[in-house]
Each structure stands twice: as C-alpha cells, then as structure tokens.
C-alpha positions as CSV (number, residue, x, y, z in Angstrom):
1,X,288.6,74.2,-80.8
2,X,287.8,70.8,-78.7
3,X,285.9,71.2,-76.0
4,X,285.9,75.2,-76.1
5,X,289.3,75.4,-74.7
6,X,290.1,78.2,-76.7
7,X,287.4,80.3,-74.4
8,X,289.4,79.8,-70.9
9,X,292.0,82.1,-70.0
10,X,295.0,81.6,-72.3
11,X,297.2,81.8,-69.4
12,X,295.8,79.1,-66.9
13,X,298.1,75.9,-67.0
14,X,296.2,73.3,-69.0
15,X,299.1,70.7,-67.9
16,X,302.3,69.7,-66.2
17,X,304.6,66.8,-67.0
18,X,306.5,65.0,-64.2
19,X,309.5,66.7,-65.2
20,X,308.4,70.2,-64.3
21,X,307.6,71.4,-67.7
22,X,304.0,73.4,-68.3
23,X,301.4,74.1,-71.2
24,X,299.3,76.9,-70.8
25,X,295.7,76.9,-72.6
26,X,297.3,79.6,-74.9
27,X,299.5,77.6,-75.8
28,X,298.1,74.2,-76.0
29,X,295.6,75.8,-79.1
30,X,298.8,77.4,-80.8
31,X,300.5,73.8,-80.5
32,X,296.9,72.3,-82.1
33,X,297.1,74.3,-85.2
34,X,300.4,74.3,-85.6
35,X,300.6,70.3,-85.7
36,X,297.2,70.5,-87.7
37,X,298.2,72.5,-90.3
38,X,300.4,69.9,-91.0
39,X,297.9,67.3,-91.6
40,X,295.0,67.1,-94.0
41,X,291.0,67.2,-91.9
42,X,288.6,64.4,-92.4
43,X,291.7,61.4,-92.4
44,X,292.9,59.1,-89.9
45,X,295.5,59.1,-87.6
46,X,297.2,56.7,-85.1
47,X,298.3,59.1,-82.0
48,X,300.9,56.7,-80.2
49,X,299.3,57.8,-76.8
50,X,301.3,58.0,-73.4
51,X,301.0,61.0,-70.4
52,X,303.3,63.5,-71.6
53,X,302.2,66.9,-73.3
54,X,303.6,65.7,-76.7
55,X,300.5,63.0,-76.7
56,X,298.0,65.8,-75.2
57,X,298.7,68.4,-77.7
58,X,298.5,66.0,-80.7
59,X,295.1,64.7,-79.2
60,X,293.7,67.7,-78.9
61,X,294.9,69.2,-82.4
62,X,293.7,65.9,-84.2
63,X,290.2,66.3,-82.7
64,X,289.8,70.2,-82.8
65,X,290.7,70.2,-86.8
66,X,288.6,67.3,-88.1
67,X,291.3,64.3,-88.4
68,X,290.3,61.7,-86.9
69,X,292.8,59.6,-84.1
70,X,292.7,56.3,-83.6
71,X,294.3,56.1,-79.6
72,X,297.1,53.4,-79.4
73,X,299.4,52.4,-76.8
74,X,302.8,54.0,-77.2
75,X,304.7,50.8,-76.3
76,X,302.2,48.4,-78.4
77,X,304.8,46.1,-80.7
78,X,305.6,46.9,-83.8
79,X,303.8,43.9,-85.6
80,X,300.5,45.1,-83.9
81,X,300.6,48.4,-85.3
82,X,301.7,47.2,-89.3
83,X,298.1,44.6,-88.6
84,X,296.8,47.7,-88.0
85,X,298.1,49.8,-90.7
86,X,297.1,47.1,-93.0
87,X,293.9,47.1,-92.2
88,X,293.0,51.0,-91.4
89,X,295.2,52.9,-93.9
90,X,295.9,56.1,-91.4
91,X,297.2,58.9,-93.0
92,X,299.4,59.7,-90.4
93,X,301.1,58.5,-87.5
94,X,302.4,60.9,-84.5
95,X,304.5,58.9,-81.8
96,X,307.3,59.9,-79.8
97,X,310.2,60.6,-81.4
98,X,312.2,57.3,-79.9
99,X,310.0,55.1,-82.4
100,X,311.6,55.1,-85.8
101,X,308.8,55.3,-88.5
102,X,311.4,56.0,-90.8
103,X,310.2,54.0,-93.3
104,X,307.5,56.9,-93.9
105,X,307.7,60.9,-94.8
106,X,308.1,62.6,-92.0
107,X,306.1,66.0,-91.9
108,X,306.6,67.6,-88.6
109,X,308.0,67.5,-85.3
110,X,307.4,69.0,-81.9
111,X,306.8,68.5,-78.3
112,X,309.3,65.3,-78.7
113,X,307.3,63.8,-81.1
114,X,307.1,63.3,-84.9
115,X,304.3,63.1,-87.2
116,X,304.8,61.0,-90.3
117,X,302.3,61.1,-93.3
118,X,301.8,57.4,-94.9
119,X,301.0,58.3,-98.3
120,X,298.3,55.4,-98.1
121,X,295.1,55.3,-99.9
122,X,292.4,56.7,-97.1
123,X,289.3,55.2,-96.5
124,X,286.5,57.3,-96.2
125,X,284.9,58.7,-92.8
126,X,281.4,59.7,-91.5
127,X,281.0,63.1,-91.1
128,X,280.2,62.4,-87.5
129,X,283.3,60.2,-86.4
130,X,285.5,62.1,-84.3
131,X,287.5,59.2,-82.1
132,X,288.4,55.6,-82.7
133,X,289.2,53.4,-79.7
134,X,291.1,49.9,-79.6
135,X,288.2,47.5,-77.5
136,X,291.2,45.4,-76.7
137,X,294.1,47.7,-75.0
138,X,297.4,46.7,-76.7
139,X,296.7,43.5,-78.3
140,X,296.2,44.7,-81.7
141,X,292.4,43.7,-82.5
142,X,291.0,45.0,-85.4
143,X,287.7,46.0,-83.3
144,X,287.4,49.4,-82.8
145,X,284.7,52.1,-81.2
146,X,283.2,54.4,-83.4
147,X,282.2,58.2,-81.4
148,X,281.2,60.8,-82.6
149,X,281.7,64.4,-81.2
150,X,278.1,64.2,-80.0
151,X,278.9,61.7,-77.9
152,X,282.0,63.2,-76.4
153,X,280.6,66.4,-76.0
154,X,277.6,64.8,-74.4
155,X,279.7,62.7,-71.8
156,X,281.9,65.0,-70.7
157,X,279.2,67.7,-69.7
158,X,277.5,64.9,-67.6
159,X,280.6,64.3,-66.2
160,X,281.7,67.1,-65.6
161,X,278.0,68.0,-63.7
162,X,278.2,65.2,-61.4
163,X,281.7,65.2,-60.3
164,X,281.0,68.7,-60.2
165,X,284.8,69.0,-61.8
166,X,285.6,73.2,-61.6
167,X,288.9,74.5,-62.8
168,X,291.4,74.6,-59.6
169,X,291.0,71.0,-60.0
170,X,294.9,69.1,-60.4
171,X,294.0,65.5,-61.3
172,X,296.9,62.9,-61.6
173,X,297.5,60.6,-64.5
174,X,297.0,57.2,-63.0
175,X,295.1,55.3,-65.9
176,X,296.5,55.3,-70.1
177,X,295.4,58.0,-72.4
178,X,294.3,55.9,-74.5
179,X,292.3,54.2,-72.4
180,X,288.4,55.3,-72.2
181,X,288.8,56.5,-68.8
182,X,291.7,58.0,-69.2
183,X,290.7,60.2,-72.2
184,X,287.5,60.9,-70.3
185,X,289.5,62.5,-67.5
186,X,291.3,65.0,-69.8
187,X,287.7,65.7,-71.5
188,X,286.3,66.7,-68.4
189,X,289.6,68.5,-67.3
190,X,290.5,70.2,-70.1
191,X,286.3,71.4,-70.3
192,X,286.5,73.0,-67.4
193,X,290.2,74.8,-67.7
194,X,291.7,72.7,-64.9
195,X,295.4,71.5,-64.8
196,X,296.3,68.1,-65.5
197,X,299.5,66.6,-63.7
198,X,301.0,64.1,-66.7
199,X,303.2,61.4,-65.2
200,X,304.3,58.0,-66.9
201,X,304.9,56.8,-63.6
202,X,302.8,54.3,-61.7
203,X,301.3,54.1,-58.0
204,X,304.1,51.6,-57.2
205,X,306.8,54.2,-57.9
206,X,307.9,56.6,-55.6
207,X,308.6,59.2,-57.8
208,X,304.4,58.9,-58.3
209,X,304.0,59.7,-54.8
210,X,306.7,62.5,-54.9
211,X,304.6,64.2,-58.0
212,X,301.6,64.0,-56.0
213,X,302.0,65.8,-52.8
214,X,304.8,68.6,-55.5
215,X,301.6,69.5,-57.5
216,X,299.3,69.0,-54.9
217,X,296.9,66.6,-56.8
218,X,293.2,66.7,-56.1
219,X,291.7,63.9,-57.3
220,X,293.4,60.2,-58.2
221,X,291.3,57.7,-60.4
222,X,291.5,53.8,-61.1
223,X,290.4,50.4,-62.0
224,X,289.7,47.9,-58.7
225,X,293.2,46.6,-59.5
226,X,294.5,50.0,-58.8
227,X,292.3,50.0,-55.5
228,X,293.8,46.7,-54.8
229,X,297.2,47.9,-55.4
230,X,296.7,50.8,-52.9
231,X,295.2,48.6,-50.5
232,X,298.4,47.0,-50.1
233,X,300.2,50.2,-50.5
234,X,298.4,51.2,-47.1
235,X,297.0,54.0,-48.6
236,X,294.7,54.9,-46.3
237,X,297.5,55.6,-43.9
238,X,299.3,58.4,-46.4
239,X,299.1,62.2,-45.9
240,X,297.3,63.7,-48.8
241,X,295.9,67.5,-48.1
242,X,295.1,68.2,-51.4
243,X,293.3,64.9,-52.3
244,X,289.6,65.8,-52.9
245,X,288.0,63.0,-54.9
246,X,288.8,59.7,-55.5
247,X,286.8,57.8,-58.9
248,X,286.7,53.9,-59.8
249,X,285.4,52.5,-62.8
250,X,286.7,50.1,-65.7
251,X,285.1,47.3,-63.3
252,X,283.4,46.2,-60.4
253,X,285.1,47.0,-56.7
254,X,285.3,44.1,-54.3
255,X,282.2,45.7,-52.1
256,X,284.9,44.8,-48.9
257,X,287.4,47.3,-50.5
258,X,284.8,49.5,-51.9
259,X,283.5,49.7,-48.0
260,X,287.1,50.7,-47.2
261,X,287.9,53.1,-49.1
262,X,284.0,55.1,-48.6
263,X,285.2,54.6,-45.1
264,X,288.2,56.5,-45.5
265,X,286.4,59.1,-47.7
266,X,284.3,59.9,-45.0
267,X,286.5,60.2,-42.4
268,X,289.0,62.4,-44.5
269,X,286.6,64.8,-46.2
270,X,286.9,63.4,-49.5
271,X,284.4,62.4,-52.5
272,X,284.7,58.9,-53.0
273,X,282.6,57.9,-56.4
274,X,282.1,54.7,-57.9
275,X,281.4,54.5,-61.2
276,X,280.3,52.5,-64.5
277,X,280.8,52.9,-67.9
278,X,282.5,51.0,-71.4
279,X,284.4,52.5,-74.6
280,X,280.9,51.4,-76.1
281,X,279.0,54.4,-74.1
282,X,282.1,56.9,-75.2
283,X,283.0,56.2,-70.8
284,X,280.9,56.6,-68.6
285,X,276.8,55.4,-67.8
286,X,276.4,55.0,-64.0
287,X,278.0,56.5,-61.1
288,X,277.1,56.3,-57.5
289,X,276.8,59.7,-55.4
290,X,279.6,60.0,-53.0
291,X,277.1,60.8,-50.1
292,X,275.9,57.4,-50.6
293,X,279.1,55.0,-51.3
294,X,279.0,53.6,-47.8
295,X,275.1,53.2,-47.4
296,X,275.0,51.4,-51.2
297,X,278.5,49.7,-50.8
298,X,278.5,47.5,-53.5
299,X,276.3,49.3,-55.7
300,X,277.2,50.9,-59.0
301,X,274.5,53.6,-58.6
302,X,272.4,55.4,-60.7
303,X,272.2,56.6,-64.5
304,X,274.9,59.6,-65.0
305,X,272.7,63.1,-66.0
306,X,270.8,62.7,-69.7
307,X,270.9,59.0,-69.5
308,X,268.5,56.4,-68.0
309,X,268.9,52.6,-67.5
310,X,266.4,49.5,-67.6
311,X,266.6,45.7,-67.3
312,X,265.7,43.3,-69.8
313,X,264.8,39.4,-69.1
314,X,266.1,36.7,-72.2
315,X,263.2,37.9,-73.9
316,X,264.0,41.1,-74.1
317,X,261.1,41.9,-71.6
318,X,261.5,44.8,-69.1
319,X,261.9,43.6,-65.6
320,X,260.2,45.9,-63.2
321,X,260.2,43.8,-60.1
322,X,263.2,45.3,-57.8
323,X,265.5,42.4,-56.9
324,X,265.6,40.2,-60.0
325,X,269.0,39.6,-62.0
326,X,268.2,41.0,-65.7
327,X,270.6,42.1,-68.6
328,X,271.2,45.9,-68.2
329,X,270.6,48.2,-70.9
330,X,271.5,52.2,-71.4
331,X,270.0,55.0,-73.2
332,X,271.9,57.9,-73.9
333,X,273.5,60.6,-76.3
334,X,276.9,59.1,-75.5
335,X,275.9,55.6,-76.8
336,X,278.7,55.5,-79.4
337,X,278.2,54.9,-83.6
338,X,279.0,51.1,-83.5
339,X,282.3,49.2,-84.5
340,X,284.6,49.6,-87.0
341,X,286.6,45.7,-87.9
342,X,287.8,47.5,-91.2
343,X,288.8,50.3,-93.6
344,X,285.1,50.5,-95.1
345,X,283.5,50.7,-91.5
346,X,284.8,53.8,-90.7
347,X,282.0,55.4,-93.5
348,X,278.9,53.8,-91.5
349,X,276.7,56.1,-89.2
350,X,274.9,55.5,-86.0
351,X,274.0,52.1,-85.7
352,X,273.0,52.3,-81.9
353,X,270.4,55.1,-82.1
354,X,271.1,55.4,-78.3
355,X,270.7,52.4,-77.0
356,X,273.5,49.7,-75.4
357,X,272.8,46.6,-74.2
358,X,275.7,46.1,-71.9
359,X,276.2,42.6,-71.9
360,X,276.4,43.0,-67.8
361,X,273.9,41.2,-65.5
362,X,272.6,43.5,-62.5
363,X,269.1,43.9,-60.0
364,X,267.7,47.4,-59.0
365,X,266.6,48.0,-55.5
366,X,263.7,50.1,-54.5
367,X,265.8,53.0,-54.1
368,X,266.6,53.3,-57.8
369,X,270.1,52.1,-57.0
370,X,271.7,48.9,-59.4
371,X,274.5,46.4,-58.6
372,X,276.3,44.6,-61.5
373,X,276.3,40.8,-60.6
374,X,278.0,39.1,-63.4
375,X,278.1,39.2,-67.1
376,X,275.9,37.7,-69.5
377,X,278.4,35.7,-71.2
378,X,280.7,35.2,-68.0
379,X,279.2,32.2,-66.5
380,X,280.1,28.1,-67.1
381,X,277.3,25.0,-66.8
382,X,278.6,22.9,-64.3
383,X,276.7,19.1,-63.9
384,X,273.8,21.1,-65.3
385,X,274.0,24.2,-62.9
386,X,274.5,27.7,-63.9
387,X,278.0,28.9,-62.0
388,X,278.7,33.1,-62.3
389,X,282.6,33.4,-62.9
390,X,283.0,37.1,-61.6
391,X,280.6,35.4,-58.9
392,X,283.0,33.0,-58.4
393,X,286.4,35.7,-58.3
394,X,284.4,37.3,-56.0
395,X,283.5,34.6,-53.6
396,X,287.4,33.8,-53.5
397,X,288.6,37.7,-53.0
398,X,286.5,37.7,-50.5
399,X,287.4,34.7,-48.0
400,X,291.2,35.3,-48.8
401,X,292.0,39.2,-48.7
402,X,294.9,40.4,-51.2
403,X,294.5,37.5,-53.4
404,X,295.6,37.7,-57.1
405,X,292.7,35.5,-59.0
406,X,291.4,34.6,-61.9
407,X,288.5,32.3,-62.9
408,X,287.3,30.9,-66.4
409,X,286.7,27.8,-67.8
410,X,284.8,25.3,-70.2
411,X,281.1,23.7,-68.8
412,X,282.2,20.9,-66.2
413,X,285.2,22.1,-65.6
414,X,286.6,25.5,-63.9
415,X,290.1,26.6,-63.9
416,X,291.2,28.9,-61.3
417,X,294.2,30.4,-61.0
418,X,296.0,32.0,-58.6
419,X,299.4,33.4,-57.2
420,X,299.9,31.7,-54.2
421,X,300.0,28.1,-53.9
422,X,299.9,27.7,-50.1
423,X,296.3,28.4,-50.4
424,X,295.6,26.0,-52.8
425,X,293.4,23.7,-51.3
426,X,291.9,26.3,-48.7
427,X,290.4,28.0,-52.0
428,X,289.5,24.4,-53.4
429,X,288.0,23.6,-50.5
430,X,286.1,27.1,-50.2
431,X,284.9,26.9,-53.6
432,X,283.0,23.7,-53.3
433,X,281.7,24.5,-50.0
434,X,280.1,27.7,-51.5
435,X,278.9,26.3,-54.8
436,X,277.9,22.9,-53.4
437,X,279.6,21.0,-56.3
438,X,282.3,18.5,-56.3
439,X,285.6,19.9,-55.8
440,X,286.3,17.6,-59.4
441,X,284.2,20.5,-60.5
442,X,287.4,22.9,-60.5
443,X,291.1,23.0,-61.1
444,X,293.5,25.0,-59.4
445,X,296.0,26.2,-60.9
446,X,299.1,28.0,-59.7
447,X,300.8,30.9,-62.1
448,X,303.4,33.7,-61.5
449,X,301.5,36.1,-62.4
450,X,297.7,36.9,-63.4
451,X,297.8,38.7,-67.5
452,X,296.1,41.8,-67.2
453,X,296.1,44.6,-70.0
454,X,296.9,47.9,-69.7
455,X,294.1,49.1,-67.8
456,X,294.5,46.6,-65.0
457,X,291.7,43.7,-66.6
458,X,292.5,40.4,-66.2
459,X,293.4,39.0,-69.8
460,X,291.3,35.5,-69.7
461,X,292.0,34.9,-73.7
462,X,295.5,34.2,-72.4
463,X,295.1,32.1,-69.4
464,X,293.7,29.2,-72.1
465,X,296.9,27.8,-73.1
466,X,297.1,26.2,-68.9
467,X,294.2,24.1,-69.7
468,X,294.3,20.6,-69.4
C-alpha cells in the first residue's frame, strides 16, 4: 500500500472533511482496493482532485495498485479536459459525482464520486511512472511531470525528517490536491499516520477559520499570496493554540513579510519554515531551518536531507565565490523522470538522472545559506541594460505595502500592472528612481484584478493581451 499506510494502526483517523465526516487508516486501504479492483494496473487515470475524502481515497488507491493518476483540477472546464483526453487516452476518469461523464461506462461509485472507464486505446507506461502532474494548474497544457515512486518515496522521507512531521500532527487543507505542494502535504501526512483536516474552503471564509480552531489544526501551509492574504487578514493577531508550524513555498516571500511572520513564529512558539521546491523535483529541494528564518530572512535555505545544490555561470561553470548571482542547480533522488507533451511520452525513463537545473537565479553566502534573486528567463533589456522582473515586483511590494502587482514586458518597454490606480505615478516615479531609466521605460497599467492560477501565481501569459 502507498506510503506503508497499511502498517499504522487501522484505527487512527487518516482524515476529516469540513462536514464532520472521518476515514480511519483501516478504512482508507479497504476504500483503495475496493476502487482498485475496479480498474485495470499499469493504465492512466485522470483523478478530478479537490479536498474531500472522495479525492483522497481515489489518490491513494490509484497509486497503491499500479494505475497511474494524472492530478486535475475538479472545476477545470470541460473543453480542457476533452484536449486532454485527446491527447493522453486515460482509461479512466474518477470525479465527483456532480460532473456528468455520462458519455462513458461508468464502473463504480463511492465516497461521492464515480469512476468511468473510457474504453480508449492506452498508451503504454514506464514501469517506473507512478504520478503525472499538470506544469500549468488548470489551463489545460499538454506538459506534464513525469515521477516515479522513487522520487515520491524519496521526497516525502526528507520531508517528513526535516519538518520532523510525527503522527498527532492535524494539518489543514489550504493549497489544491493537485497541486505539488498540496499532494506533498498528504505524502508526508499520510507517511507518518497523522490526520488531515480536508476543507474546500479558503482562508477568506469564515467557515475556514471555524474548522481550524474545531479540529485544532497544527500546522497551515501556503504560497506568498496566501501570506499576503493573511497579512491583511491580521493574522498575527488571531488566537491559534494548536498552530505548531507554519510552511511557504510555491515562491519567493517578500523578505518584509517573511520577517513578519518569523517574528511572530518566535514570539508564539511556532516553527515558521520557508521553503523551495517545483513539480520538476517531485516538491520540495530547499527549506530554511525554522531556528534560522529571522537571522536568514530572505533566504531560501539550504538543500532538504539526500539532496545537495550548486551554482552554475552561462557556461555551465561552477561558481564557488559566495555572493555572485549564478543559475541554481539540484541533485537529488526526487529529481523527477522528465515531461510527458504526449501519449508516447508516458513510455520514456529517466531523462534527468538526478539533476535539475532550475531555471532560478540565486547567490550563496558563506554560511551555506542561498537566496533566489530572479529567474533566468524573467528579466527584459531595457536601452541596453539588464532589468530583473521579480526584481522589479519586488522593488514595488516593497515601497507600497499590500500592493497587488505584476510586472512583464517586451525589451524597451515594461508593463506594470497594478490594482490601485491612486498610486499610479508614485510607483512610476519609484520605479525609475530605483532602476535609473526613463520613466518612458515603463507603462503602468491599471487592472481589476491580477490572473493568478490556482495555486496563487500570477498568470503573466494572460496579462499580454493589455499591451500596447
């Protein structure tokens, strides 16, 4: 069974939905092979993914029998899924009973959901490929993540060492399923034999909140957007007993709020830990120790346990001067397979061998510790200088606190947008002031709302129709 979960005591409450109802360990492995039995190992899947039990138990049946899921949103539109369909040929689909997938045999239901076999012509799979994940939450991109269950298994016992995750742990859904963060919280979780507290609901809601403090939650997880969000929600001024850890990843933290929030870690007893990872490293490569989040605010840390990380120059040269900007690269067991863009791809091995160049721009200091800076391909020539975008985000979040930005661009010319347009030419005049360029440089542009996908990351691709 996944993850050994069929060693901890059947009785122990794997999970509890917002509406009260609980899965014991017992019966989370009968649920698994009583929804596997019902579908054929080594073919693919789509698990329609959203916190509820009925999307846990058909996760962790999929993976323990040999069928491979491919983790999708629940609500992703119909259109995205057929592009999908057309171009992976699951075997099955298992969604929530309120989507109609009528128009193939259904094979089983349970746990509100229904699993429907396709009847189409399967590709064939690596003997290694356990998981598929989208690279591009709920758009509908072909571009998957290959992993493998070495990589899983790998991940989550690092993870599970330096969070030092036991099992009267009660974390609480903030993050999708689907999401690599998300799934790498039930990993670890369900590893261990803690209880995991499923709700749909977000921090915004009260009926979050109310959950919470119920199941007495002891840990909470997000992306800097949800660390922004609580910001405003003046989190720092709730009453939360239970709350032992707090994680961020999918991103890097303003280092303003991350000094915040390690503020209020230390003064409330409670593990704050910053940390870095991509669906391309099955989560999670870097995380910084919570004893050291205010000292190394800013910071991303150091390798997680089994993996090690080095800096590269354009040439592919090691940098080993400390302070010096250089592409980041990770070695590690959890380095995933590759990508999958079709049918055919889901047959290729590791194409990796353990090694990830990032794509994300940081410096080391001389206590072993990196900061990400930028990324690689996240940058615009502007009258012949090099101008960081995140750089730029980060220049603006930082002179006007709570903003809602977004920066990106062609060379010459910057487009930023924001939320508010009182502060239009405050930020305008900001910008120029800190680059040194011509405020013809940039372009400003007001919006209602900044796109972000699923997991809180601002959606540039969709910001390119408001160019000029």
């Amino acid at each position: 069974m996944f993850l050994g979960i069929e060693n901890i005591n059947p009785s122990k409450v794997a999970a509890i939905d917002e509406n009260g109802l609980q899965l014991t360990y017992g019966e989370l492995c009968d649920a698994a092979r009583e929804i596997s039995a019902a579908a054929k190992e080594r073919t693919l899947v789509f698990a329609l993914c959203e916190n509820t039990i009925g999307s846990l138990v058909g996760y962790v049946s999929f993976i323990s029998s040999g069928v491979v899921p491919l983790l999708l949103d629940s609500n992703m539109p119909e259109e995205h899924i057929d592009c999908l369909v057309n171009t992976y040929n699951p075997s099955y689909i298992w969604t929530h009973e309120s989507r109609d997938f009528s128009k193939f045999r259904k094979v089983f239901s349970g746990w509100g959901h229904n699993l429907y076999a396709t009847d189409l012509k399967p590709f064939s799979l690596h003997d290694e490929l356990a998981l598929l994940v989208t690279t591009s939450g709920s758009t509908g991109s072909p571009k998957l993540v290959r992993q493998s269950f070495k990589n899983i298994e790998s991940n989550t016992k690092s993870i599970c060492e330096y969070l030092e995750i036991d099992s009267t742990e009660r974390p609480v859904t903030t993050l999708p399923m689907q999401y690599v963060y998300g799934t790498s919280i039930i990993n670890s979780h369900l590893k261990k034999g803690a209880t995991i507290l499923l709700t749909t609901k977000g921090i915004m809601q009260k009926e979050f909140w109310e959950f919470f403090k119920e199941q007495k939650a002891t840990s909470i997880a997000g992306v800097p957007y949800t660390y922004e969000i609580l910001k405003k929600l003046r989190f720092t001024n709730m009453k939360l007993p239970s709350l032992k850890t707090m994680t961020q990843a999918g991103g890097k933290l303003l280092p303003e709020l991350h000094k915040e929030f390690a503020q209020y870690a230390s003064e409330n007893d409670v593990n704050f830990v910053i940390m870095y990872g991509a669906a391309e490293a099955t989560a999670r490569m870097g995380y910084l120790p919570p004893k050291m989040s205010l000292e190394k605010y800013g910071s991303m840390g150091i390798a997680i346990p089994g993996g090690r990380f080095e800096l590269i120059d354009e040439s592919g040269d090691v940098i080993r001067e400390y302070g010096m900007r250089g592409e980041l690269v990770y070695y590690g067991e959890n380095v995933t397979l590759g990508y999958a863009e079709n049918g055919e791809d889901l047959k290729k091995g590791d194409e990796r061998s353990g090694r990830l160049e990032t794509g994300d721009m940081a410096t080391l200091d001389s206590d072993g510790y990196y900061t990400i800076v930028g990324r690689k391909k996240r940058f615009l020539k502007i009258f012949g200088n090099r101008v960081g975008l995140d750089e730029t985000e980060r220049l603006i979040k930082s002179r006007f606190s709570g903003i809602e930005c977004a920066c990106c661009g062609v060379d010459d010319k910057m487009y930023i947008f924001i939320t508010d347009a009182s502060l239009k030419s405050d930020i305008l005049g900001h910008i120029s002031d800190a680059t040194s360029l011509n405020v013809q440089a940039f372009c400003i542009k007001v919006i209602d709302e900044i796109p972000k996908n699923d997991s809180g990351k601002t959606q540039y691709s969709k910001l390119e129709e408001y160019y000029d």
